[in-house]
mmCIF file as gemmi writes it, N, C-alpha and C atoms, coordinates in Angstrom:
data_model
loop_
_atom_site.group_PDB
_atom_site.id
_atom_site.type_symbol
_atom_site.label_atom_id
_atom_site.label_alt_id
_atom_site.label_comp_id
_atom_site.label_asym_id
_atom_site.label_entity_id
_atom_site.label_seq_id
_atom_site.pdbx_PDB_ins_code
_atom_site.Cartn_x
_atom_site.Cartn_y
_atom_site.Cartn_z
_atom_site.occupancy
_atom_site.B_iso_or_equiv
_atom_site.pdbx_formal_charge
_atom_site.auth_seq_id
_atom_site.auth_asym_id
_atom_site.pdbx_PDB_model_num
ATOM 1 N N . UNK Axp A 1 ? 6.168 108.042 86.176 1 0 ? 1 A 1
ATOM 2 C CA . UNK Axp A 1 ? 7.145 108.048 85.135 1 0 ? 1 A 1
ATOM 3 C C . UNK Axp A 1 ? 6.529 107.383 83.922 1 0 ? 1 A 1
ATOM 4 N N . UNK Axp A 2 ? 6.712 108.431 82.815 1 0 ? 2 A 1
ATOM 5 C CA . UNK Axp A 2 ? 6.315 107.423 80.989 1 0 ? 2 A 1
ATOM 6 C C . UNK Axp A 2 ? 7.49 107.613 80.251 1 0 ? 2 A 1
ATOM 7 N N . UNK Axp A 3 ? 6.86 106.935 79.177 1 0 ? 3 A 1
ATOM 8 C CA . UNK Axp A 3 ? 7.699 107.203 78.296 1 0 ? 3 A 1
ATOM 9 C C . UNK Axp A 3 ? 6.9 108.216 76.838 1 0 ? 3 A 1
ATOM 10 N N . UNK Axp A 4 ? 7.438 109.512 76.79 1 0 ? 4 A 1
ATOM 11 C CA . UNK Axp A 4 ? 6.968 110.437 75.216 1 0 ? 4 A 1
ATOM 12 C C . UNK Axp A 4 ? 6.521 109.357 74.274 1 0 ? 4 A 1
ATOM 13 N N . UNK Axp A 5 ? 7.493 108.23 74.068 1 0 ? 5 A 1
ATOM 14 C CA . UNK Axp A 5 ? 7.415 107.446 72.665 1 0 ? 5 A 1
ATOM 15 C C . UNK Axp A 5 ? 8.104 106.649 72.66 1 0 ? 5 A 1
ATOM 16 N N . UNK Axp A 6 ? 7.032 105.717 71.846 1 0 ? 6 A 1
ATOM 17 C CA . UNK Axp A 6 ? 7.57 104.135 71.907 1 0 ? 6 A 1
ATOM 18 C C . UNK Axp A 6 ? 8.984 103.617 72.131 1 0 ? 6 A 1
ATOM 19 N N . UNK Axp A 7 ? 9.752 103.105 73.144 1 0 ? 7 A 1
ATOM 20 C CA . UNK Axp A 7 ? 11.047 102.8 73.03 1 0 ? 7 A 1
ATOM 21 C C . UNK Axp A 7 ? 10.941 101.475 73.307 1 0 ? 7 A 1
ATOM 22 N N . UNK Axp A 8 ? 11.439 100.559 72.148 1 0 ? 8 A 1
ATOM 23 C CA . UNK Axp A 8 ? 11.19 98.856 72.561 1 0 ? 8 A 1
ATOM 24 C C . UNK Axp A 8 ? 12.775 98.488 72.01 1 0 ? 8 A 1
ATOM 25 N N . UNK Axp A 9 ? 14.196 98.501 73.095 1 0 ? 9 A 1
ATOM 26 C CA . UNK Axp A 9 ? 15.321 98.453 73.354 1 0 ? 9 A 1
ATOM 27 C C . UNK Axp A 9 ? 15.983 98.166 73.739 1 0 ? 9 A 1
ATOM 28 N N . UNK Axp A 10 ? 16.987 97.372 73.882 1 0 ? 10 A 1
ATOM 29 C CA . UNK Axp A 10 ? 18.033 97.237 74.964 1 0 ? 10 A 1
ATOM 30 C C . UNK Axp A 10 ? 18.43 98.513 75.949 1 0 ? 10 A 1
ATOM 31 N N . UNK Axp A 11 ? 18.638 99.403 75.225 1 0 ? 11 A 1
ATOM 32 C CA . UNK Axp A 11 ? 18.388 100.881 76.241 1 0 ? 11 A 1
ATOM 33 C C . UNK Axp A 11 ? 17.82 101.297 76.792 1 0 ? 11 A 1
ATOM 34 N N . UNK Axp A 12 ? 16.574 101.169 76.682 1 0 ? 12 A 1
ATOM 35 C CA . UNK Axp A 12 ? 15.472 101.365 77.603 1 0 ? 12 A 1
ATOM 36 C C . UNK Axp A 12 ? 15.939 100.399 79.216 1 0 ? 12 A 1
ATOM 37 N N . UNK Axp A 13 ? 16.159 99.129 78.711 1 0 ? 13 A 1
ATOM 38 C CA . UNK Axp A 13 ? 16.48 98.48 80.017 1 0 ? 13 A 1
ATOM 39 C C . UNK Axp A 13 ? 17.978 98.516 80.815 1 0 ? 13 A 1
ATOM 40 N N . UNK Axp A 14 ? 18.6 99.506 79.972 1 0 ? 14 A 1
ATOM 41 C CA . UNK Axp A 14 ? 19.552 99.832 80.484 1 0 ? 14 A 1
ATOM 42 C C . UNK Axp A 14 ? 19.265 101.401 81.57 1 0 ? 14 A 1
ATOM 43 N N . UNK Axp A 15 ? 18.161 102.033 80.896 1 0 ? 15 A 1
ATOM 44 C CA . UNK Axp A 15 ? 17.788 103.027 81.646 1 0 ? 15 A 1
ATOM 45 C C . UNK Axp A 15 ? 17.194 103.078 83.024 1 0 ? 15 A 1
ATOM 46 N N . UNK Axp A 16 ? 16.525 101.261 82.425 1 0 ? 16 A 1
ATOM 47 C CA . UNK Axp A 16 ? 15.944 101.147 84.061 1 0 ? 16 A 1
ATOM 48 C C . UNK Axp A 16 ? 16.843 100.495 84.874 1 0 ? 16 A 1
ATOM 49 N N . UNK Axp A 17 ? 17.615 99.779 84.82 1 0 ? 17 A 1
ATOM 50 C CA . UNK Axp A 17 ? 18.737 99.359 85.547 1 0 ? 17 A 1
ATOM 51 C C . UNK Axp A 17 ? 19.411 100.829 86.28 1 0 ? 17 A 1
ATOM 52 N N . UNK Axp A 18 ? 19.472 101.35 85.574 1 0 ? 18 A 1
ATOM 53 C CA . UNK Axp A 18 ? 20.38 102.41 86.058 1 0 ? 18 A 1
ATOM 54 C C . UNK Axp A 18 ? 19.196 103.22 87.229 1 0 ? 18 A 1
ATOM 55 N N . UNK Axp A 19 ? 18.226 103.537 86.776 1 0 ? 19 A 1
ATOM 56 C CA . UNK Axp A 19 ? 17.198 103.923 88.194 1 0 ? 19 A 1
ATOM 57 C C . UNK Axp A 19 ? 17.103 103.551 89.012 1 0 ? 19 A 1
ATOM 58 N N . UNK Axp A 20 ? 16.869 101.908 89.001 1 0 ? 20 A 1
ATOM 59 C CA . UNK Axp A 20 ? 16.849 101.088 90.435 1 0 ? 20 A 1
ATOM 60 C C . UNK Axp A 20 ? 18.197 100.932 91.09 1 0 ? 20 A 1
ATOM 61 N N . UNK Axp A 21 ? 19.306 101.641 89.919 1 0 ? 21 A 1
ATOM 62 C CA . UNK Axp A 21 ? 20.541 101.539 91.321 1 0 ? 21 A 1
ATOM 63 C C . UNK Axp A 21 ? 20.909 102.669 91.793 1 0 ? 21 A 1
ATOM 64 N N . UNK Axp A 22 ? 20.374 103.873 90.924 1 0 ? 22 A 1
ATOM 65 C CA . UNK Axp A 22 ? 20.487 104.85 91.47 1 0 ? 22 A 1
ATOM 66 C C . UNK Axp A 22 ? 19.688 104.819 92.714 1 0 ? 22 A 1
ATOM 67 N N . UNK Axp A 23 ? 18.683 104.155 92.811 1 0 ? 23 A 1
ATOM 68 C CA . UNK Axp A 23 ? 17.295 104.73 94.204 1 0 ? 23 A 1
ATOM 69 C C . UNK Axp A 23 ? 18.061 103.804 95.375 1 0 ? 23 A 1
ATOM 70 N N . UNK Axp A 24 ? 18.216 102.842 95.232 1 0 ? 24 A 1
ATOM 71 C CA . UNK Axp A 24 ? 18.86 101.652 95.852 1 0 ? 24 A 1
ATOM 72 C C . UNK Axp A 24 ? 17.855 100.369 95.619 1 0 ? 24 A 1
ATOM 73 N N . UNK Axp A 25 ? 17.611 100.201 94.674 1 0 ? 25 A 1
ATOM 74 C CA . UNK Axp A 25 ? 16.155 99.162 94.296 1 0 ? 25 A 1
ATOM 75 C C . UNK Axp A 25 ? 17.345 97.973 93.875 1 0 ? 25 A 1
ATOM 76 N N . UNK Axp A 26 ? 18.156 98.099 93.667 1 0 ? 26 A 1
ATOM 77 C CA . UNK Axp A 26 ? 18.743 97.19 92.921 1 0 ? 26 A 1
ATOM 78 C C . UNK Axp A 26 ? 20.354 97.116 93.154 1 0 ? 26 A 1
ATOM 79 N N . UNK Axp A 27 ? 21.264 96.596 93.756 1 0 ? 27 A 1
ATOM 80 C CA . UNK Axp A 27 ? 22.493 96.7 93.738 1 0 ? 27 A 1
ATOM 81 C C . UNK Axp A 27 ? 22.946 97.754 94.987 1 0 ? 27 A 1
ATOM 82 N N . UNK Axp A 28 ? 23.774 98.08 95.112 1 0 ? 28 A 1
ATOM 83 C CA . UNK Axp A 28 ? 23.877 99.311 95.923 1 0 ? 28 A 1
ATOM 84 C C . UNK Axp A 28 ? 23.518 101.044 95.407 1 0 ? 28 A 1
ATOM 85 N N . UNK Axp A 29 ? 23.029 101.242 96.395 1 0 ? 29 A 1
ATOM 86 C CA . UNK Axp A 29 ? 23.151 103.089 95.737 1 0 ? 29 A 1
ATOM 87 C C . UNK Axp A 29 ? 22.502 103.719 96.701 1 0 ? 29 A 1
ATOM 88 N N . UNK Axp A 30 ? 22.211 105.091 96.444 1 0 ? 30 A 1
ATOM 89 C CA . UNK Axp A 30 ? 22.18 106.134 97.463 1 0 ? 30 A 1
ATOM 90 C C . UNK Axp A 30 ? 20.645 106.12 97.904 1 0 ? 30 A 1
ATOM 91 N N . UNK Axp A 31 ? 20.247 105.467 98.992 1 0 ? 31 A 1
ATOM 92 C CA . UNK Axp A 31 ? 19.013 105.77 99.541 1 0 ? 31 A 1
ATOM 93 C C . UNK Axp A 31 ? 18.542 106.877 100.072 1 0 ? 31 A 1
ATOM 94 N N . UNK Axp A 32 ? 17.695 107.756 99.451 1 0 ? 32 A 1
ATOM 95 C CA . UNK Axp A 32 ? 16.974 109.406 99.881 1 0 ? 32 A 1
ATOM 96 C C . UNK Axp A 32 ? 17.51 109.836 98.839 1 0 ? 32 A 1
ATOM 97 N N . UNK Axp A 33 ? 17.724 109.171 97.289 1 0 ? 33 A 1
ATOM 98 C CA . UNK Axp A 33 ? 17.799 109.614 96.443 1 0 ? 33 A 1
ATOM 99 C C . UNK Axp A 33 ? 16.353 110.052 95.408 1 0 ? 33 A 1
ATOM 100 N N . UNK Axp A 34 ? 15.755 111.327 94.887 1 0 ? 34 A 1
ATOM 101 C CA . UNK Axp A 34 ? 14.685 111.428 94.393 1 0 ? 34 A 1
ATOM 102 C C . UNK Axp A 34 ? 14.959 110.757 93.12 1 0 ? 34 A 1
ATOM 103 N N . UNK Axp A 35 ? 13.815 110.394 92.594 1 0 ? 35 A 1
ATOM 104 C CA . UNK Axp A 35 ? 13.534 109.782 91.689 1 0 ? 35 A 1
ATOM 105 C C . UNK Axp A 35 ? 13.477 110.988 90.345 1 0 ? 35 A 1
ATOM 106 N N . UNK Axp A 36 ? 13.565 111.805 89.903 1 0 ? 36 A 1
ATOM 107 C CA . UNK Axp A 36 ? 13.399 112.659 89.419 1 0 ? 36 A 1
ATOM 108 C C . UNK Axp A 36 ? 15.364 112.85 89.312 1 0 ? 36 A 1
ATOM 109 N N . UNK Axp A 37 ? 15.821 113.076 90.223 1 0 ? 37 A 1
ATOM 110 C CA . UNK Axp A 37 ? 17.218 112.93 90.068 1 0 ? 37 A 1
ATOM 111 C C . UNK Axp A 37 ? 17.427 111.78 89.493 1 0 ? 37 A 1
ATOM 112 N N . UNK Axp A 38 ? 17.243 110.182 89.849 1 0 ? 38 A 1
ATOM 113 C CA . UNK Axp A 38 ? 17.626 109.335 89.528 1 0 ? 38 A 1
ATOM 114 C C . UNK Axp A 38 ? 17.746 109.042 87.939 1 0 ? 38 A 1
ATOM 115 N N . UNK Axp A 39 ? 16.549 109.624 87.395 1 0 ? 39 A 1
ATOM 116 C CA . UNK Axp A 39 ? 15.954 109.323 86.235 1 0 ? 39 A 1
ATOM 117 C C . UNK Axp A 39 ? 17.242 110.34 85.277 1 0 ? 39 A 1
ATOM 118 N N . UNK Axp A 40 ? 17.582 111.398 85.613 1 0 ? 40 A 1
ATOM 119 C CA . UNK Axp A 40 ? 18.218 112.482 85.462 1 0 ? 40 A 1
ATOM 120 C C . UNK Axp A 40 ? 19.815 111.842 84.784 1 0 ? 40 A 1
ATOM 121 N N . UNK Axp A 41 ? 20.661 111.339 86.522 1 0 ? 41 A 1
ATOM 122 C CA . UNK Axp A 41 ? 21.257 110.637 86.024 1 0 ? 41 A 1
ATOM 123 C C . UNK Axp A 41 ? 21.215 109.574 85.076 1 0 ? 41 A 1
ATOM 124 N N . UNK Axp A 42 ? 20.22 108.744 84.966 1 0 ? 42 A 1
ATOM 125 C CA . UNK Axp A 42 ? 20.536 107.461 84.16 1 0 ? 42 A 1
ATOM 126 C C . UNK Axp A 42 ? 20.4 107.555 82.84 1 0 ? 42 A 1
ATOM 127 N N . UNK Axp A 43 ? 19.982 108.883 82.308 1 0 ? 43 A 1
ATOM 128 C CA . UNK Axp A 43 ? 20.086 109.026 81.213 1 0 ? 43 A 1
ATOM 129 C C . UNK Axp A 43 ? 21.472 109.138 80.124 1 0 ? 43 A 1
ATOM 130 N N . UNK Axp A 44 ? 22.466 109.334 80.665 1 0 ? 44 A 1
ATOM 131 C CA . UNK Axp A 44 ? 23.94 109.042 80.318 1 0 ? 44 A 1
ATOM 132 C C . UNK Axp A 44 ? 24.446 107.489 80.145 1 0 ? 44 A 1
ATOM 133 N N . UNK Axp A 45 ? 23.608 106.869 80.987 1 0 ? 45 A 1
ATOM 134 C CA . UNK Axp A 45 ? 23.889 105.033 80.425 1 0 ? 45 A 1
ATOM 135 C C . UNK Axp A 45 ? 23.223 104.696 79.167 1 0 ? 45 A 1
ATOM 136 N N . UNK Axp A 46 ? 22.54 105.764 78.516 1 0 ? 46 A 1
ATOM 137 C CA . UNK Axp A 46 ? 21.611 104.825 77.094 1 0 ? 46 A 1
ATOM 138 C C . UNK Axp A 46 ? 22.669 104.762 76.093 1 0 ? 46 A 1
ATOM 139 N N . UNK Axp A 47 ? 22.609 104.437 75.132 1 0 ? 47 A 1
ATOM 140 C CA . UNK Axp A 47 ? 23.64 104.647 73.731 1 0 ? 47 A 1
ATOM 141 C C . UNK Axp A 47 ? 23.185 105.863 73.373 1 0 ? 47 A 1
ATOM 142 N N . UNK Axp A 48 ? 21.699 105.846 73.084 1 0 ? 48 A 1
ATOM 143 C CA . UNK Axp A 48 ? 21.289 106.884 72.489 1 0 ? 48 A 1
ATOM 144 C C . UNK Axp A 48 ? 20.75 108.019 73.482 1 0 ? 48 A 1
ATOM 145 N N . UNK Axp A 49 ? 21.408 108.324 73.918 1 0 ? 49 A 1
ATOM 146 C CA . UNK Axp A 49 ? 20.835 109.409 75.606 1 0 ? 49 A 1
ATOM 147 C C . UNK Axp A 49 ? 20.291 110.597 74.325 1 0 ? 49 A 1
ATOM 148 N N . UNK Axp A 50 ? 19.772 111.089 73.427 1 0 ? 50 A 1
ATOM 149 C CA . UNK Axp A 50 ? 19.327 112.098 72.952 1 0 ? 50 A 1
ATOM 150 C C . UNK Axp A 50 ? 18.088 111.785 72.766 1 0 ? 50 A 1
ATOM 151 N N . UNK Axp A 51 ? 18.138 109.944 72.591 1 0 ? 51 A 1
ATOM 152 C CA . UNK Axp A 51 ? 16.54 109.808 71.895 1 0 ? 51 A 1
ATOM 153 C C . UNK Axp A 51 ? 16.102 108.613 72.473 1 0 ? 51 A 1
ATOM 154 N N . UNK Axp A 52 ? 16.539 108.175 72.893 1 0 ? 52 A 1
ATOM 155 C CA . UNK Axp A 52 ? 15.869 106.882 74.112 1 0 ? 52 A 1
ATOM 156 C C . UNK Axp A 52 ? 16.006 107.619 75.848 1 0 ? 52 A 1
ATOM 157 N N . UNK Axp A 53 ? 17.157 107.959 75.699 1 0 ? 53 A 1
ATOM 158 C CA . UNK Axp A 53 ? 17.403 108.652 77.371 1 0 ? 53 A 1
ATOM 159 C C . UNK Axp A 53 ? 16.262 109.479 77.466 1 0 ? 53 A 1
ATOM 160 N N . UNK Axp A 54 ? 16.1 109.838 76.2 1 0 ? 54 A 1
ATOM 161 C CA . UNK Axp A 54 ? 14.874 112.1 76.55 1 0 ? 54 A 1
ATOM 162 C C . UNK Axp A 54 ? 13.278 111.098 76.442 1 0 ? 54 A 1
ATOM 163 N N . UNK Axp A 55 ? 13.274 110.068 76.122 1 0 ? 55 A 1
ATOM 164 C CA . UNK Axp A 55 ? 12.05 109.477 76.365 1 0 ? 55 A 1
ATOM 165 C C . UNK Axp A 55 ? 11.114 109.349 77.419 1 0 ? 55 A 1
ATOM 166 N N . UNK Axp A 56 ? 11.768 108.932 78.821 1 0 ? 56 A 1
ATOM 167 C CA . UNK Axp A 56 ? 11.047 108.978 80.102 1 0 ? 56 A 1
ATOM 168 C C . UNK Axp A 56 ? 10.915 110.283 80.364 1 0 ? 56 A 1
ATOM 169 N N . UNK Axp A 57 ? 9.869 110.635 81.471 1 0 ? 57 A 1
ATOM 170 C CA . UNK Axp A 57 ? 9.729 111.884 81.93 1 0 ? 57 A 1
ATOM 171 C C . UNK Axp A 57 ? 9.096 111.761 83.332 1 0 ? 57 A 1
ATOM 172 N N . UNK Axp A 58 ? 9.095 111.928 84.264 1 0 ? 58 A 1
ATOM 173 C CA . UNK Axp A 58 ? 8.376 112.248 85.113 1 0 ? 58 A 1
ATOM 174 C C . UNK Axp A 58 ? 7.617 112.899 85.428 1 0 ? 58 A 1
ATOM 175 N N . UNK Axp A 59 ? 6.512 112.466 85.557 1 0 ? 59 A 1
ATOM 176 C CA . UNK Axp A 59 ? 5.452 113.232 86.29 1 0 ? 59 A 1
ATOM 177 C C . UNK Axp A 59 ? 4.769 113.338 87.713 1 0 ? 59 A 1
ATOM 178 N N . UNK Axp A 60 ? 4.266 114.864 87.848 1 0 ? 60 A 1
ATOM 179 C CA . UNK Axp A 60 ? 3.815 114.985 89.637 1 0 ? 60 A 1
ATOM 180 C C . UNK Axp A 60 ? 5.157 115.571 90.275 1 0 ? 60 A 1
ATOM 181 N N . UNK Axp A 61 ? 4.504 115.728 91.956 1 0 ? 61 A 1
ATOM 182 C CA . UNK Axp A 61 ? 5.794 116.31 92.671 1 0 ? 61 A 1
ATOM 183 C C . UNK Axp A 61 ? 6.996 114.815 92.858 1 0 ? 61 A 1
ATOM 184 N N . UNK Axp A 62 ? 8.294 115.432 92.385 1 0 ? 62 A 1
ATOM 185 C CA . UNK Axp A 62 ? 9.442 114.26 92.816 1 0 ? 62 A 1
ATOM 186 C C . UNK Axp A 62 ? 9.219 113.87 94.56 1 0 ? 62 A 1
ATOM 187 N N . UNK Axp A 63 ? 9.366 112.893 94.798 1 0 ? 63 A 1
ATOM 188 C CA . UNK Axp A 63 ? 9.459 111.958 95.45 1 0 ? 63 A 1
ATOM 189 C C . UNK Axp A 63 ? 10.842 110.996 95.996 1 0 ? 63 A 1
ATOM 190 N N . UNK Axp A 64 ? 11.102 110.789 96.775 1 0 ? 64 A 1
ATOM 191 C CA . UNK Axp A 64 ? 12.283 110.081 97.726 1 0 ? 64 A 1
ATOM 192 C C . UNK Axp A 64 ? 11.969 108.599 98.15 1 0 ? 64 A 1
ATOM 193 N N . UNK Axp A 65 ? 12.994 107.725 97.895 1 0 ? 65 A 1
ATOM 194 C CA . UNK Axp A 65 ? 12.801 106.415 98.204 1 0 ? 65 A 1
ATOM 195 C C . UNK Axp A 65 ? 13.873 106.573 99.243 1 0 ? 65 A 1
């Protein structure tokens, strides 16, 4: 996982919060969730989900925690 472009934010760390609870890294959440999904969802928690959310991307085959 990167990021396209520079994001230095409170959103950004809202994006990652939201990954590690989507995977179950953090808080409760759905374990055998792909990461590629996860990332998917958490893009709806940024303020700016058009231009901080579309920042990360994943790369390679998705993967399951």
């Amino acid at each position: 996982m990167a990021n396209l472009w520079d994001v230095t934010d409170r959103d950004i760390d809202k994006f990652t919060q939201g990954v590690f609870e989507q995977l179950g890294l953090w808080g409760e959440g759905g374990a055998g969730t792909s990461v590629v999904t996860a990332v998917a969802r958490s893009r709806d928690v940024c303020k700016l989900k058009y231009l901080t959310g579309a920042a990360p991307v994943v790369y390679g085959i998705p993967y399951y925690l």
